[in-house]
C-alpha positions in Angstrom: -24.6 5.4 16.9 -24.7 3.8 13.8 -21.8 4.3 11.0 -23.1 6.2 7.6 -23.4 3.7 4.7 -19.7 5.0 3.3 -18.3 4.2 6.5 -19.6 0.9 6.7 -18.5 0.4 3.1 -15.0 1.4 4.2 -14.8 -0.6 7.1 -15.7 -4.0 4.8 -13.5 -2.9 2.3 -10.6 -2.0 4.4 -11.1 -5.6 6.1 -11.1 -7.2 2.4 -8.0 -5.3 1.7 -6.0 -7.0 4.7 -6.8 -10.1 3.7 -6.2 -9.0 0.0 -2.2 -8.1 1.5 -2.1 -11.5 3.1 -2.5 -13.1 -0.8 -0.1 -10.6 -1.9 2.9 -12.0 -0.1 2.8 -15.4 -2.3 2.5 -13.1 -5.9 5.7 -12.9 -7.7 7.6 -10.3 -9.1 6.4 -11.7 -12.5 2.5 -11.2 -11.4 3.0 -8.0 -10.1 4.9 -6.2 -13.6 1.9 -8.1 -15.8 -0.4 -6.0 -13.9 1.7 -2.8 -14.3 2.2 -3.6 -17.8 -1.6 -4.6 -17.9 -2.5 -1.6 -16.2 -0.3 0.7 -18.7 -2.4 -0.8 -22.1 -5.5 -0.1 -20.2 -5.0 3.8 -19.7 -3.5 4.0 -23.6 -6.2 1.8 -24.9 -9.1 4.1 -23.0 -7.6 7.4 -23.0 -10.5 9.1 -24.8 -13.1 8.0 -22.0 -10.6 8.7 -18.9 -10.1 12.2 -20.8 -13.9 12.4 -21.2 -14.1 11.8 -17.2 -11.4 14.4 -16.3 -13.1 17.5 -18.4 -16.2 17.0 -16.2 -14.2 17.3 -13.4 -12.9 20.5 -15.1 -16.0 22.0 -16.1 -17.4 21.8 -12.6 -13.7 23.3 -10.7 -14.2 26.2 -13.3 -18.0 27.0 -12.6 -16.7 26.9 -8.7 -14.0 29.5 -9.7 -11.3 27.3 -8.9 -7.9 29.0 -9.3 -5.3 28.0 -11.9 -2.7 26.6 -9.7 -5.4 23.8 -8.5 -6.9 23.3 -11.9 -3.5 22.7 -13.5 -2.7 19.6 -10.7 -6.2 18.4 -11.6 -6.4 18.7 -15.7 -5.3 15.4 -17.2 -3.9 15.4 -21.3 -2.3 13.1 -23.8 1.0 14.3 -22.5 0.2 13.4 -18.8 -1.5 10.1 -19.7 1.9 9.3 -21.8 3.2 9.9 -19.0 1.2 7.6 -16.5 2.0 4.9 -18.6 5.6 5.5 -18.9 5.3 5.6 -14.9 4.0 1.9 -15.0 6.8 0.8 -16.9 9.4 2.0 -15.6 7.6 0.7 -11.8 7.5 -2.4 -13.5 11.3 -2.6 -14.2 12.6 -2.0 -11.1 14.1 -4.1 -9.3 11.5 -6.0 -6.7 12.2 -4.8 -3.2 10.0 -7.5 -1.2 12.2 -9.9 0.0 15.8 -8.2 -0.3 17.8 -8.9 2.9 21.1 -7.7 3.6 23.2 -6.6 7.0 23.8 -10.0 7.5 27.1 -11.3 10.7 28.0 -14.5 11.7 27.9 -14.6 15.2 30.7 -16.2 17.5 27.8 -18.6 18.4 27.3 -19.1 14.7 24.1 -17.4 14.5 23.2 -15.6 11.2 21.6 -11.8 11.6 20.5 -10.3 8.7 17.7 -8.1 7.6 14.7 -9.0 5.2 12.3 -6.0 3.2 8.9 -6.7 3.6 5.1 -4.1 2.7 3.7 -1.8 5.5 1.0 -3.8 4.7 -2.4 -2.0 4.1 -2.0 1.8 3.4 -4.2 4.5 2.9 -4.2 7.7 0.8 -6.0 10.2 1.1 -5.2 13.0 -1.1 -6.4 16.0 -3.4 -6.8 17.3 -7.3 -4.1 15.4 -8.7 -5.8 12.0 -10.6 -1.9 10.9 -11.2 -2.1 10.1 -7.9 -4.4 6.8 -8.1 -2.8 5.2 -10.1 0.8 6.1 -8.8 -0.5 5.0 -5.3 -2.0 1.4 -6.8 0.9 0.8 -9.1 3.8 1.8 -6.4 2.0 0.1 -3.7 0.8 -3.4 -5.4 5.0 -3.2 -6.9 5.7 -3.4 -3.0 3.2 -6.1 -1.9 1.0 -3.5 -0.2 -2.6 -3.6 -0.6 -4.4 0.0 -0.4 -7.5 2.3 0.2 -7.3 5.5 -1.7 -9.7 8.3 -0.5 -9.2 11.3 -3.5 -10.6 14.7 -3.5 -14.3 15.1 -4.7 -13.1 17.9 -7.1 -11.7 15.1 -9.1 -14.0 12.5 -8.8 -14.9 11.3 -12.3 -11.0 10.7 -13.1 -10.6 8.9 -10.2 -13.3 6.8 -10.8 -12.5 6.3 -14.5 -8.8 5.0 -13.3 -9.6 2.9 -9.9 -11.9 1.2 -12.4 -9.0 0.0 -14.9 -6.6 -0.7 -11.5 -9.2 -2.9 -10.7 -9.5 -4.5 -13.7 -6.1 -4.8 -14.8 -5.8 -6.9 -11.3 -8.4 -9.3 -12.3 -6.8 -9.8 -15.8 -3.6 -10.7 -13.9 -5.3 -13.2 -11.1 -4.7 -10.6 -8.5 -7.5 -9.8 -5.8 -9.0 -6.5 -7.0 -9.9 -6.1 -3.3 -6.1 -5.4 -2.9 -7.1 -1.6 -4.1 -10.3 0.0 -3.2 -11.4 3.9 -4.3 -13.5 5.5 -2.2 -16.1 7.1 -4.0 -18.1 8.8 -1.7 -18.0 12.3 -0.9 -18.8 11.5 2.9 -16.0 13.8 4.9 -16.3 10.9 7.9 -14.9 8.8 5.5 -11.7 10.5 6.2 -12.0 10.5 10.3 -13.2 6.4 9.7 -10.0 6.0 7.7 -8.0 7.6 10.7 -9.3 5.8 13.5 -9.2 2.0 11.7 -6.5 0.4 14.0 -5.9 -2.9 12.9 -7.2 -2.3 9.1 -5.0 0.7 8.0 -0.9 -0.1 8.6 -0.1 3.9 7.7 -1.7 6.7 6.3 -0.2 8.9 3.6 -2.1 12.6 3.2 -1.1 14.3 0.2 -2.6 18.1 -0.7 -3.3 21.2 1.0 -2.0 22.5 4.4 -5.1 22.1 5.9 -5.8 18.3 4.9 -2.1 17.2 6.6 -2.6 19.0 9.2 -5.9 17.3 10.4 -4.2 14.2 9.6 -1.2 14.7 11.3 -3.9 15.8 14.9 -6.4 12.8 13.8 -4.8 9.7 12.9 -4.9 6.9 15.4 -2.8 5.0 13.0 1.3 6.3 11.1 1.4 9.0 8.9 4.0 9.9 6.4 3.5 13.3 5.4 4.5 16.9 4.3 2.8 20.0 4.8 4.2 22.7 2.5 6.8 23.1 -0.4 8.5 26.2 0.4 11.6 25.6 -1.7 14.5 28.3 -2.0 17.4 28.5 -5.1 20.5 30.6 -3.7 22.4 32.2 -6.2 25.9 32.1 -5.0 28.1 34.4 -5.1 30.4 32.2 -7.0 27.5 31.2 -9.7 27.9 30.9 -13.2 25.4 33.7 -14.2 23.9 31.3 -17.4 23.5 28.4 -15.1 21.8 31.1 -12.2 19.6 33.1 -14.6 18.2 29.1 -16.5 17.7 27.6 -13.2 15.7 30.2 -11.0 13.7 30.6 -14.1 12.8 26.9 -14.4 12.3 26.4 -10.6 9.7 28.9 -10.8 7.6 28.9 -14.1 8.0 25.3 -15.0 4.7 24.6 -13.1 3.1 26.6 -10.0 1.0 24.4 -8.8 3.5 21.9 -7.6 5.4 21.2 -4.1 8.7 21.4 -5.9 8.3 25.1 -7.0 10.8 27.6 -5.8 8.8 29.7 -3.7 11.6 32.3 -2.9 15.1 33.0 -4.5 17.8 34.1 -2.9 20.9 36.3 -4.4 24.0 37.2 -2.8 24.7 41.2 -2.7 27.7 41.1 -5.0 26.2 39.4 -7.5 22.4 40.9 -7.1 23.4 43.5 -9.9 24.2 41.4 -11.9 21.7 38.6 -12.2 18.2 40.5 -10.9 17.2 42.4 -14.0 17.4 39.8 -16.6 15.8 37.5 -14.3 13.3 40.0 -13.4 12.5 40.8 -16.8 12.0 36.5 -18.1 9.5 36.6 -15.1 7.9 39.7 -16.3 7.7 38.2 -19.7 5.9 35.2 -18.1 3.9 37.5 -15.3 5.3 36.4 -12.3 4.6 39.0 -9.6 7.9 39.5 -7.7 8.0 40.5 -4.5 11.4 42.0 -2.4 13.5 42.9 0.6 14.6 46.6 0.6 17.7 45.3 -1.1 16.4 43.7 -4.0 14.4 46.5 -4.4 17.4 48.8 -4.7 18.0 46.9 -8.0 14.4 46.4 -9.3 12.7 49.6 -7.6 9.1 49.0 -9.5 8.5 45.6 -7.7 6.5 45.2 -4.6 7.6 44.7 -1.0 8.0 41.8 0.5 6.4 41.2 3.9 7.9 38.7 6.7 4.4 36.4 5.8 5.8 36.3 2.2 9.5 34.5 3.3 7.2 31.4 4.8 4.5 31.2 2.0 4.0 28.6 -0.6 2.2 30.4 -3.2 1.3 27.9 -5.6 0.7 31.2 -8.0 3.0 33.1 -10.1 4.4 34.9 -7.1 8.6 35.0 -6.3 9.7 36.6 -2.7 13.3 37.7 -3.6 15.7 38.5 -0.5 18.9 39.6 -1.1 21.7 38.0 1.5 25.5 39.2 2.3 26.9 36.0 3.0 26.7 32.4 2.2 25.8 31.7 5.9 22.8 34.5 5.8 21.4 32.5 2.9 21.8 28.9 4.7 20.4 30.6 7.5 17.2 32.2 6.0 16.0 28.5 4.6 16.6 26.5 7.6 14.6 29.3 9.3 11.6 29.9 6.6 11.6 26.8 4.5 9.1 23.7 5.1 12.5 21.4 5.0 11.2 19.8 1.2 14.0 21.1 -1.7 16.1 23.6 -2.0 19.0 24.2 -4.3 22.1 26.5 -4.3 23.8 27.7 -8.1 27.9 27.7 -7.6 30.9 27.0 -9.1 32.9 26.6 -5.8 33.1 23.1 -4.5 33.5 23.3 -0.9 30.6 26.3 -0.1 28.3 23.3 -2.4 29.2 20.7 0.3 28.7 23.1 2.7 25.1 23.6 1.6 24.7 20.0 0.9 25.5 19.1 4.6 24.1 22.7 6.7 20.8 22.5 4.9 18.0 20.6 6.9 15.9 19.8 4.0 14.8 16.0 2.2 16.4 17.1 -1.0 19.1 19.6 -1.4 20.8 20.4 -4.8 23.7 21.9 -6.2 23.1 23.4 -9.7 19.9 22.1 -10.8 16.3 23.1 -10.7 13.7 21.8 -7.7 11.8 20.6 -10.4 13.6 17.8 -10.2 12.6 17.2 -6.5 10.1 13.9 -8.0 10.1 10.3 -7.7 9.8 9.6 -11.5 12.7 12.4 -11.9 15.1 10.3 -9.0 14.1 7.1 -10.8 11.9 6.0 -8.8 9.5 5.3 -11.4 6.8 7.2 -9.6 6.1 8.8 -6.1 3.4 8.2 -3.7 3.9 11.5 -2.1 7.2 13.5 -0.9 7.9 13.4 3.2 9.2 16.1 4.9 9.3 13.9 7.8 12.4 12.3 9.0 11.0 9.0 10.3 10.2 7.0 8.6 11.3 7.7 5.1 12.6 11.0 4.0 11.9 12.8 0.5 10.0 11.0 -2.9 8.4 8.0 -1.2 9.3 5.3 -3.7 8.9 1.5 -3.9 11.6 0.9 -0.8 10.0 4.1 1.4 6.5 1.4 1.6 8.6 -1.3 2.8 10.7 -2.0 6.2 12.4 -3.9 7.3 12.1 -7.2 10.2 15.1 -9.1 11.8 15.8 -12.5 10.3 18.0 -15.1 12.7 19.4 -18.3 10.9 20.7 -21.1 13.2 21.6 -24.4 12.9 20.3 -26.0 16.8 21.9 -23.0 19.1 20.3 -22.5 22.4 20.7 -19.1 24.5 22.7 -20.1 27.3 
């Protein structure tokens, strides 16, 4: 059976991009920031047209009836664009990871054993809504000598386009193969299963949006994945927490954005303190209209909200929605979010040092927190300058996937004429 046209298409490209990661390996450091920096004036100097691009991509999500939680991760702004371009920069001033070796001994035969950083080499995203995301992937990727393929959602096809057009560009200006980053354009869904199945072409594939996308990636791929599925972050008000902190930072976690994998999902009080904390907390989410939703216990305290259900502890709304459990003990609490939570970010409020190292160490999750907001669960936040995607997997890179979570590492021997005897 013959491939479709966009498989063919992927399948040349993908080829083109391997040899594209072979040229990569003699750019420098230099090369690589003048195309960051290149790529940055690009976006600033053609923000009305990639706006222009995006509010198509708008118009048709609303005359679908697409929800606010998925229009909000596809809507592009000034502010965001700023931000994109502030992304490049700082990408562009970090430190250059290809190459870095360290670990080295001196063996008793003299031997020299060390370890050197080197790209994954080709990788390929495949992702949803978010337009950030191709130019985070191309920036953070090309910064680690990787080349890439980026398969985005058709929902946000026109930004997508707009932006793979200046990457590609902004890699010419600099004397870099434009082949080293290739957009898929076509809406052909065996585009995905061809990207899967290309042994040989693809080094590791990175799935970033809904459930239902990792999961068929995670079943599919022939090739590595780094992935996450959901972002069912918890905040656990201690009974030791500073009530201003508390109240500030379950109000952040939730209502900064909804639409993102960093949102708390469900907040957790202790008993002594529920009292306490609950009703001005419930009314700042009332103000906002954030549907809460409670164990019998939280209800004694805020009778007129709605009951929780066991479905709503494992849930990641993406919606102004809060499950609120009550707990009697700092171990209940720990207990509940190594039991319901996706193992992404969760965060406990506390003045009392030893319970927050306690958290810090008993809770199995990528990024846990002592008081601060899960917001802050983001590459650009950790300094990472961006974030290809946040992995909830523990091999092989854990949390925001960053410049060194697109590299490993290979064994480097220096000798001076020894012979295994």
């Amino acid at each position: 059976m013959q491939p479709s046209p966009a498989c063919a298409e992927l399948s040349a490209a993908a080829r083109a991009a391997k040899q594209a990661f072979h040229t990569l390996a003699s750019a420098s450091s230099r090369q690589k920031n003048d195309f960051l920096s290149c790529l940055a004036e690009r976006i600033a100097r053609n923000r009305g047209s990639i706006l222009a691009a995006n509010a198509e991509d708008l118009a048709a999500a609303r005359n679908k009836g697409t929800g606010e939680a998925l229009l909000d991760r596809l809507s592009l702004d000034q502010k965001r664009l700023n931000a994109i371009c502030e992304s490049l920069r700082q990408i562009a001033e970090l430190p250059d990871p290809v190459g870095e070796m360290d670990g080295f001994v001196t063996r008793p035969n003299g031997l020299q054993i060390g370890k050197m950083r080197v790209p994954l080499g080709v990788v390929g995203m495949i992702y949803e809504a978010r337009p950030n995301v191709t130019v985070d992937a191309a920036a953070l990727c090309l910064k680690s000598g990787n080349a890439c393929i980026l398969r985005g959602g058709s929902e946000a096809l026109h930004s997508n386009t707009a932006l793979a057009a200046h990457v590609r560009a902004a890699l010419r200006d600099c004397g870099l193969p434009d082949s080293a980053v290739h957009f898929v354009a076509s809406p052909d869904r065996d585009v995905v299963g061809a990207m899967l199945a290309a042994e040989g072409l693809i080094d590791v594939i990175i799935p970033r949006g809904g459930k239902s996308l990792v999961a068929r990636v995670a079943a599919e791929a022939k090739v590595p994945v780094i992935k996450h599925l959901d972002g069912i972050c918890h905040v656990y008000l201690d009974e030791f927490a500073d009530a201003e902190k508390a109240v500030a930072i379950a109000f952040n976690a939730k209502t900064s954005r909804y639409g993102t994998c960093n949102t708390m999902e469900t907040l957790l009080v202790h008993a002594a303190r529920a009292a306490e904390l609950l009703p001005p907390l419930a009314q700042r989410y009332r103000d906002k209209g954030v549907e809460l939703r409670g164990c019998p216990n939280t209800r004694a305290v805020l009778p007129d909200i709605a009951p929780a259900a066991e479905a709503d502890w494992e849930t990641e709304y993406l919606a102004p929605i809060l499950s609120v459990k009550v707990v009697d003990s700092f171990d209940e609490a720990v207990a509940h979010i190594n039991r319901y939570g996706s193992r992404h970010t969760d965060s406990i409020v506390t003045e009392n040092y030893t319970l927050a190292r306690r958290f810090l160490r008993e809770v199995d999750s990528a990024s846990v927190m002592v008081n601060a907001s899960t917001r802050f669960a983001d590459g650009f936040e950790y300094g990472l300058g961006a974030e290809i995607g946040i992995s909830t997997d523990k091999i092989h890179v854990r949390g925001p996937v960053g410049l060194h979570g697109l590299t490993t590492q290979k064994w480097v021997v220096l000798g001076d004429g020894q012979v295994r005897v």
